[in-house]
LONU-701482 format. One line per 4 residues: number of its first residue (from 1); their letters; for each residue x, y, z negated of C-alpha. Coordinates in Angstrom, 1 decimal. Layout:
BEGIN
NUM = a = X/Y/Z  ... .
***
This chain:
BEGIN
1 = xxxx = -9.1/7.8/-8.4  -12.2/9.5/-7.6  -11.2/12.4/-9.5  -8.4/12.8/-7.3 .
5 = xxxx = -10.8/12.6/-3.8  -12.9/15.2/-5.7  -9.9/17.7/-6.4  -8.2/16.9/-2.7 .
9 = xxxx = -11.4/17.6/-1.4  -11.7/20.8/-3.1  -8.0/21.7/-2.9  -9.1/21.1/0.5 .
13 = xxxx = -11.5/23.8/0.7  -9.5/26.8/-1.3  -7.2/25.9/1.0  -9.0/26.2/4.5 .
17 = xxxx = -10.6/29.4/3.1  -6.8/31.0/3.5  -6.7/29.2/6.8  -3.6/26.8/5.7 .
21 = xxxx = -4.9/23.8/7.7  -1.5/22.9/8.1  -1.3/22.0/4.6  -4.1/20.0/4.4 .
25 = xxxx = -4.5/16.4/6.1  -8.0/15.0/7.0  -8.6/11.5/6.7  -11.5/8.7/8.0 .
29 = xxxx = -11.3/5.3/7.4  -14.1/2.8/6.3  -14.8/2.9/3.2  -13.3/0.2/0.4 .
33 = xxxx = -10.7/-0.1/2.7  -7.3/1.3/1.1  -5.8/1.4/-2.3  -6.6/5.1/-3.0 .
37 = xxxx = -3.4/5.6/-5.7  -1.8/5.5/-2.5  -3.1/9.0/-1.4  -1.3/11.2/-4.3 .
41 = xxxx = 1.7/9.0/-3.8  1.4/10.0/-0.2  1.3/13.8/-0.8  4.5/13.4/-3.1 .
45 = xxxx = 6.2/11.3/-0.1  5.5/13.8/2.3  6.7/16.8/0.0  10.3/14.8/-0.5 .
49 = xxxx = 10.7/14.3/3.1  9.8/17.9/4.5  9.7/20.4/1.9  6.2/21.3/2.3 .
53 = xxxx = 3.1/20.7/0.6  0.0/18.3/2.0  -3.2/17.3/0.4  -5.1/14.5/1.9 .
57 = xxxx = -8.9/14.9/2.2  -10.2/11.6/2.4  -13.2/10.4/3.7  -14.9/7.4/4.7 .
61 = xxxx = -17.8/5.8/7.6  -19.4/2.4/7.5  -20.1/2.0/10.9  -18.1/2.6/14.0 .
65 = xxxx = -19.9/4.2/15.6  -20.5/6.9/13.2  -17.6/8.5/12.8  -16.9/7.8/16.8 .
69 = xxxx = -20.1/10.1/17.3  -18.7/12.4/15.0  -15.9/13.1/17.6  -17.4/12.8/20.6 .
73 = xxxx = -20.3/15.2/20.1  -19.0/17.5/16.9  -15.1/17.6/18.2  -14.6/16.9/14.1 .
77 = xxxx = -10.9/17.7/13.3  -10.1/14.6/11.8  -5.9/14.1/11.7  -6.0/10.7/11.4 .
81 = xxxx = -9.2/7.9/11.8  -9.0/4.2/11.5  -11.3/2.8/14.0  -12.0/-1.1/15.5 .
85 = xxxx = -9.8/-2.4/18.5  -13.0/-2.1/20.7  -13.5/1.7/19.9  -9.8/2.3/20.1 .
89 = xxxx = -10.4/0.9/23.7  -13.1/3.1/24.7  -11.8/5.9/22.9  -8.7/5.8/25.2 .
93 = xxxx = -10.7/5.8/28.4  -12.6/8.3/27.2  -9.4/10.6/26.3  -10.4/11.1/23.1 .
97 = xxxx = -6.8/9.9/21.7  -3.6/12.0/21.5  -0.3/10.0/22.1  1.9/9.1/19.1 .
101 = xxxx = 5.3/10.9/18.9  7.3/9.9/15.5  10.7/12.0/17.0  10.0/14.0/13.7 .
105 = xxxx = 10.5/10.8/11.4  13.8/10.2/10.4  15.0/6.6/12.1  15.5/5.3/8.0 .
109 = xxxx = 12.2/5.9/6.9  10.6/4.9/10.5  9.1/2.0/8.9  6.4/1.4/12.2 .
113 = xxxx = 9.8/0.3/14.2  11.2/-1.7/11.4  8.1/-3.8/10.9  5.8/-4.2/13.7 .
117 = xxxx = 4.6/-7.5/14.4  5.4/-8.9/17.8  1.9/-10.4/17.9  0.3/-7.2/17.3 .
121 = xxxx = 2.2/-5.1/19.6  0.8/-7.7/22.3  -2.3/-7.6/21.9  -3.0/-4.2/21.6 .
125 = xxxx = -0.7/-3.8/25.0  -3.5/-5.7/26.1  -6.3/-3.8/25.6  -6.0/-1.6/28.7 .
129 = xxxx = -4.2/-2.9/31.4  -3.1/0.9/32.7  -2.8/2.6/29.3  -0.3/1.0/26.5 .
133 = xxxx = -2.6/1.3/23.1  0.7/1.1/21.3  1.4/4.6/22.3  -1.5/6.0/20.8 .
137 = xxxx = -2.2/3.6/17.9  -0.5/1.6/14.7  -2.6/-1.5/13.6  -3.9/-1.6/10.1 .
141 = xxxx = -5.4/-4.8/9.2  -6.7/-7.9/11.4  -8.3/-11.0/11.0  -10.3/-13.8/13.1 .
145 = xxxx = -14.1/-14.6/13.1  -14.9/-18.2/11.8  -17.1/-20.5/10.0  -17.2/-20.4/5.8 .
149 = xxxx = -18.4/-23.7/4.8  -19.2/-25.5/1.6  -16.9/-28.6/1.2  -19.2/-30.9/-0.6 .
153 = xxxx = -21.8/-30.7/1.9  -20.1/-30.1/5.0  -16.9/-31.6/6.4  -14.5/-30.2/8.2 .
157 = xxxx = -15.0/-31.7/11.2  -18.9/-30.3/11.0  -17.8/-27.2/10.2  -15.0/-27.3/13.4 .
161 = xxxx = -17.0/-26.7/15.9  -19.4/-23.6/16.9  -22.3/-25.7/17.5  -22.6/-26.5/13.6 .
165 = xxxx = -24.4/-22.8/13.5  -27.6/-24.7/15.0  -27.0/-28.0/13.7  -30.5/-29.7/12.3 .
169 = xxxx = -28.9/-30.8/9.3  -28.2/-27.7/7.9  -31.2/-26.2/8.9  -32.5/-23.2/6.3 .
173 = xxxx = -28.9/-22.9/5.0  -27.3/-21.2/7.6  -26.0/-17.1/7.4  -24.9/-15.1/10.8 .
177 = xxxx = -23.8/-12.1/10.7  -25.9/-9.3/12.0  -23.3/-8.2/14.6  -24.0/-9.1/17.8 .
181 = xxxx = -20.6/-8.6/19.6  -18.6/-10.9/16.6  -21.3/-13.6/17.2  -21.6/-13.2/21.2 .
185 = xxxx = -18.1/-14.1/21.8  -17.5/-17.4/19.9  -20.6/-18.8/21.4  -19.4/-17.9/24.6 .
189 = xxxx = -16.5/-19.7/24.5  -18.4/-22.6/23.2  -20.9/-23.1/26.1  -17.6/-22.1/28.4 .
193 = xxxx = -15.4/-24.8/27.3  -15.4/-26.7/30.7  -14.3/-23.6/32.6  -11.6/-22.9/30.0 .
197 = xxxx = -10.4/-26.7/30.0  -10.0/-26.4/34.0  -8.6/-23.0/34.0  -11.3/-21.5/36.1 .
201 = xxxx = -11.7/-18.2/33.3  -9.5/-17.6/30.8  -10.2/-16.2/27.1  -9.3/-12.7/28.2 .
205 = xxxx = -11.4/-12.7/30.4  -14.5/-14.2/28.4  -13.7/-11.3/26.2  -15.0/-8.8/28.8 .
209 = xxxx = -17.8/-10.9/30.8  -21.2/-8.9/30.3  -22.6/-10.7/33.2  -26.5/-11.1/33.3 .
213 = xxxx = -25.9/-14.8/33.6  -23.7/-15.1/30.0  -25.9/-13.1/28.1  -28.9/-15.0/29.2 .
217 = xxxx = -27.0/-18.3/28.3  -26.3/-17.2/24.5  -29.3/-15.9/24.3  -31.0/-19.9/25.0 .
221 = xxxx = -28.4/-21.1/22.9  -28.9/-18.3/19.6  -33.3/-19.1/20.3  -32.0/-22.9/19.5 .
225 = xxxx = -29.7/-21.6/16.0  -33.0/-19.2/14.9  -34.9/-21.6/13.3  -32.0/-22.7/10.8 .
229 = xxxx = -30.8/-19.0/10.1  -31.6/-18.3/6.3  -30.5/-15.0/7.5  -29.3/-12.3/9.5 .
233 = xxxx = -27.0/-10.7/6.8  -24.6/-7.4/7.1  -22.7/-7.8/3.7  -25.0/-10.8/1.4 .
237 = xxxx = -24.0/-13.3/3.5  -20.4/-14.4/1.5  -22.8/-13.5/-1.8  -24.8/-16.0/-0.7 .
241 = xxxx = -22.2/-18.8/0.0  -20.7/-18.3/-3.5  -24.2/-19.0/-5.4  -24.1/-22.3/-3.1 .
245 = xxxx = -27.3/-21.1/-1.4  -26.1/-21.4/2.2  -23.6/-23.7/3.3  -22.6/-22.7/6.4 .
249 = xxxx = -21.9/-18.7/7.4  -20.9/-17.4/11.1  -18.1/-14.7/8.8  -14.8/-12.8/8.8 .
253 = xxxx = -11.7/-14.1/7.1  -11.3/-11.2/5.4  -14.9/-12.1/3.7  -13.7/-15.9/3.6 .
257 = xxxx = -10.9/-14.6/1.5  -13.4/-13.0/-1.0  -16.3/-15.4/-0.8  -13.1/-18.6/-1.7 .
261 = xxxx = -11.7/-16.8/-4.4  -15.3/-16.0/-6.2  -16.9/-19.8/-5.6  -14.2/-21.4/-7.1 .
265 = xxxx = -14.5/-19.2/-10.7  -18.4/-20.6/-10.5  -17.4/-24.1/-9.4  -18.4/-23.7/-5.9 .
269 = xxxx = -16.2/-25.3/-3.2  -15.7/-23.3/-0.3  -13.2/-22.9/2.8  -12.7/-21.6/5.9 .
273 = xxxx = -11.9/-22.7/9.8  -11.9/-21.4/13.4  -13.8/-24.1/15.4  -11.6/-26.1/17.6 .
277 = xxxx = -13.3/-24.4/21.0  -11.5/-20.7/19.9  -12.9/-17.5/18.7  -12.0/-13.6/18.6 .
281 = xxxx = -9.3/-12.1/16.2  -10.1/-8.7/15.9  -7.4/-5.5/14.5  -8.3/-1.9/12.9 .
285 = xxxx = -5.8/1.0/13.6  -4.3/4.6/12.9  -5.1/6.6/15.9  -4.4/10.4/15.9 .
289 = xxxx = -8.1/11.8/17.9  -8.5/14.7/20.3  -9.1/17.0/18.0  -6.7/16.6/15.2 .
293 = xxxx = -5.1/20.1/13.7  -2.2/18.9/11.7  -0.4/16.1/13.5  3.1/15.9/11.7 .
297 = xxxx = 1.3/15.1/8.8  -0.5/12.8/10.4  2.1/11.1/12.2  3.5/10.7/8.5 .
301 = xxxx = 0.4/9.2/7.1  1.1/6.8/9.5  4.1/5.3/8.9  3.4/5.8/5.4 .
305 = xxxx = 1.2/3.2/5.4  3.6/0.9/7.1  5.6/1.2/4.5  6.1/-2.5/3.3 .
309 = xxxx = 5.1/-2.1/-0.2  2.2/0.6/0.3  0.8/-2.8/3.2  0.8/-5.2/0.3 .
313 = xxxx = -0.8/-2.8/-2.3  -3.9/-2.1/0.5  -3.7/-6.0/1.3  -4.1/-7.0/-2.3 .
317 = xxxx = -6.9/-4.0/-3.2  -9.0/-4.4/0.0  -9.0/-8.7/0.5  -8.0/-8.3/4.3 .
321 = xxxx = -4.8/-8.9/6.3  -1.8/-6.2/7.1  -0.7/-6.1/10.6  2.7/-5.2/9.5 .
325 = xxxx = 5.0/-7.6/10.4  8.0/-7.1/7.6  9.7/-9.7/5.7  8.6/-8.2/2.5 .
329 = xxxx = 5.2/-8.7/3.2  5.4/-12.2/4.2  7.6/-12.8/1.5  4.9/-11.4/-1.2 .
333 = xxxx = 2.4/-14.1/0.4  4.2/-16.9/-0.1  2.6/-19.9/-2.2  4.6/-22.8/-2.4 .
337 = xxxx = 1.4/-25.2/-3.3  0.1/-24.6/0.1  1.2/-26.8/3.6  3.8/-24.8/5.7 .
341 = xxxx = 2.0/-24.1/8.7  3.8/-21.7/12.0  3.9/-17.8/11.7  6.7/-17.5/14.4 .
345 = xxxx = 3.9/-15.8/16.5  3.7/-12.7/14.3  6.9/-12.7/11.8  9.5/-14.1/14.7 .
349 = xxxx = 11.2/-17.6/15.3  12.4/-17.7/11.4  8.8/-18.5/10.4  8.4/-21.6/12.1 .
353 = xxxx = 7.5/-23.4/8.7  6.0/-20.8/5.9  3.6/-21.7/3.0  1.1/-19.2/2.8 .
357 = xxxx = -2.5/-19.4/3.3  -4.2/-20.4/6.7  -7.3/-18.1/5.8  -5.3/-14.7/5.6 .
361 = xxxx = -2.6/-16.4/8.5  -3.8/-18.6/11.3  -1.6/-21.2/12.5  0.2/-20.5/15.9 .
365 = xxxx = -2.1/-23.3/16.8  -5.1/-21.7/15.9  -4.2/-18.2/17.9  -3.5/-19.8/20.5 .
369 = xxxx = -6.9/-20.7/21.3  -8.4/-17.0/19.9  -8.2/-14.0/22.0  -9.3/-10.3/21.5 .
373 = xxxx = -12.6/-8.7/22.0  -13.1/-5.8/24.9  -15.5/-2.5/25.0  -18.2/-3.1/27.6 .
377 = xxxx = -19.0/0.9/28.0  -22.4/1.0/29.3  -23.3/-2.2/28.8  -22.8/-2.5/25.5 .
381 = xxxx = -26.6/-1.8/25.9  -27.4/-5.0/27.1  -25.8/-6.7/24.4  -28.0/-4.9/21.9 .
385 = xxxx = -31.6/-5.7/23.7  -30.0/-9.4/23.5  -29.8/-8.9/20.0  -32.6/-7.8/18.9 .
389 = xxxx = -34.5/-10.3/21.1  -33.2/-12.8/19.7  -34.1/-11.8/16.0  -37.1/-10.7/16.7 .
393 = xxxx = -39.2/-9.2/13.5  -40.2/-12.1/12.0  -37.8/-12.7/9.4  -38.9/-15.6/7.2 .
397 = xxxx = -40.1/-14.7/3.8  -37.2/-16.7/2.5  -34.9/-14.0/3.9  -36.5/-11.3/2.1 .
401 = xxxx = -35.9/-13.1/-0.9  -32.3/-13.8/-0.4  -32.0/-9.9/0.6  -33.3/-9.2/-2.8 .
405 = xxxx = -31.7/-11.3/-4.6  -28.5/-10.0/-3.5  -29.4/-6.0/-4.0  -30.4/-7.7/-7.6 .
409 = xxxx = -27.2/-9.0/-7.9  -25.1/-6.4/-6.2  -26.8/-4.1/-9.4  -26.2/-6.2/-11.9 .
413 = xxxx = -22.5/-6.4/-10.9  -22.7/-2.7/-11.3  -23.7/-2.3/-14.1  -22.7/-5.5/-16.3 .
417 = xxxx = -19.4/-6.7/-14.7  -15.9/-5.7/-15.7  -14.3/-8.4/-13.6  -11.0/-7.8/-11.8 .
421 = xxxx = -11.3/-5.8/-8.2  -8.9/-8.4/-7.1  -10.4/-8.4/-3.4  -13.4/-7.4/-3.7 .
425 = xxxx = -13.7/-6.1/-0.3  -17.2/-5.2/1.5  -17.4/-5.8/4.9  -17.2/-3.3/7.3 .
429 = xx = -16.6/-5.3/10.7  -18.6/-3.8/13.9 .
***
């Protein structure tokens, strides 16, 4: 498949050289984070339904805020980008979006009507209260933040609430993730739990406090967890877990998925919950930006990958969830071991009872009591100073170890290991 990213990319350039722009389709997404057979099978697609002739360029960022600064500053003529609800959000108040029109798409192939979730389409109504995301944007893939936790040496009822992070017992074998906005909003909603109990603030709006007075209170409380952090960890954290040398790890289902699936083939127990007090889900999506050249194509790309069987393809390369809402791709999920648990929230009042796994599908129960993050703009600033207080520079000498350790590993996988792909996502969140 990289072959085929090398020759789109220079098919890409003969082609701009003649000025055929219109033939060529620019996409940014993070990287590891598509089945890339998809892309040829795209340009084919594209060439039955219109006639003409595409080739995808495709490229990928690691960081959000990279390819947003990309746009903002060098007006980069992406045609279709794949950024975080939270830079969706601030790309929209910022203009940088261009409004979704699929009147060019045949209603039979218009597979972003057929199969969007009802639960999606909510929440990304809710991201601006004056501006209807769903007209500029198509999720991708979504997922909550929650606690990975060894069974055998923590229960579930440890692991079910956020304060297990600075428990004393666990002290030395505790990962966060470095990412200060995913790890900011679950222990707010801890130390708020009265408030939310008497219905004096609501989750929505926890989301979005950037008050002096919140920050300074998880700040106290994430001074109190530093001592037991074995690290601050962008991707080694689920690594970690699986070698059974941290028990406890602030994470992303989506890593929970791939740090499960890994323990188990070394004999390490592992599983996954959203503490009883609530946390943040959190959705990727196709937007078309400001300065996008070839928008039909794009616009295709897009439903495209709403196609039902191209979702489960990504789902099964990349580890995460589809936000597409179709009965094929619940069907496909389906494991008649597990407990049936409620999905009416995001497949509709038929799946009331469905046995799939909680870790890639919440329980009603469990969304109930999750909500999603909000851009803070020019505060977002404050945050960061927070952050960095709080982790300070003196990293133990422990962590350095485990940071080496896992570049160690990370090369011998490389260069030894011919094990299945099966989700073997990286993480990419914030």
């Amino acid at each position: 498949m990289k072959k085929f990213l090398i020759l789109a990319a220079l098919s890409a350039v003969l082609l701009s050289c003649s000025s055929n722009r219109d033939q060529i389709l620019k996409v940014y997404n993070w990287s590891d984070y598509i089945d890339e057979s998809v892309l040829p099978e795209f340009e084919a697609w594209y060439k039955a339904q219109t006639g003409e002739d595409i080739k995808v360029v495709y490229q990928t960022f690691d960081v959000n805020e990279t390819m947003l600064s990309k746009i903002e500053k060098g007006h980069e003529d992406y045609d279709v980008i794949c950024p975080s609800d939270y830079i969706i959000e601030r790309m929209l108040n910022e203009g940088l979006l261009l409004p979704l029109d699929f009147a060019a798409i045949p209603d039979s192939i218009n597979y972003i009507n057929q199969n969007t979730s009802p639960y999606i389409r909510q929440i990304f109504h809710d991201i601006n209260p004056n501006i209807d995301a769903n007209d500029y944007a198509v999720a991708y893939m979504w997922g909550t933040t929650g606690i990975i936790y060894n069974t055998e040496k923590v229960t579930p009822e440890e692991a079910g609430t956020w304060d297990v992070i600075r428990n004393p017992k666990f002290a030395g074998q505790i990962l966060i993730k470095d990412a200060p906005r995913d790890v900011y909003s679950p222990v707010l909603i801890y130390l708020k739990q009265k408030e939310l109990k008497e219905g004096t603030v609501t989750m929505d709006e926890l989301m979005k406090d950037s008050s002096d007075e919140s920050l300074a209170a998880v700040e106290a409380f994430l001074k109190q967890v530093k001592d037991g952090v074995l690290g601050w960890e962008a991707d080694f954290g689920k690594d970690q877990m699986t070698k059974g040398r941290g028990v406890i790890s602030l994470n992303w289902s989506g890593d929970a998925v791939w740090a499960k699936e890994e323990a188990a083939e070394v004999g390490v127990s592992l599983d996954y919950i959203v503490p009883e007090e609530g946390s943040n889900v959190w959705c990727d999506g196709w937007v078309i930006p400001k300065y996008a050249q070839n928008i039909k194509a794009a616009s295709f790309f897009i439903d495209f990958m709403c196609r039902p069987d191209i979702a489960i393809r990504n789902m099964d390369e990349t580890g995460y969830v589809s936000a597409n809402g179709s009965m094929e791709v619940l069907e496909s999920q389906i494991d008649e071991s597990l407990d049936p648990i409620d999905l009416s929230y995001f497949f509709g009042p038929e799946a009331t009872s469905i046995r799939v796994d909680p870790v890639l599908y919440p329980d009603k129960s469990v969304i109930d009591r999750c909500a999603l993050e909000h851009d803070w703009g020019a505060d977002t600033a404050k945050l960061l100073a927070m952050w960095s207080r709080v982790k300070g520079d003196n990293a133990s000498s422990l962590t350095y170890v485990i940071i080496c350790l896992a570049v160690l590993a990370i090369i011998a996988a490389v260069l030894f290991s011919n094990k299945s792909k099966k989700r073997r996502r990286k993480s990419h969140r914030r």
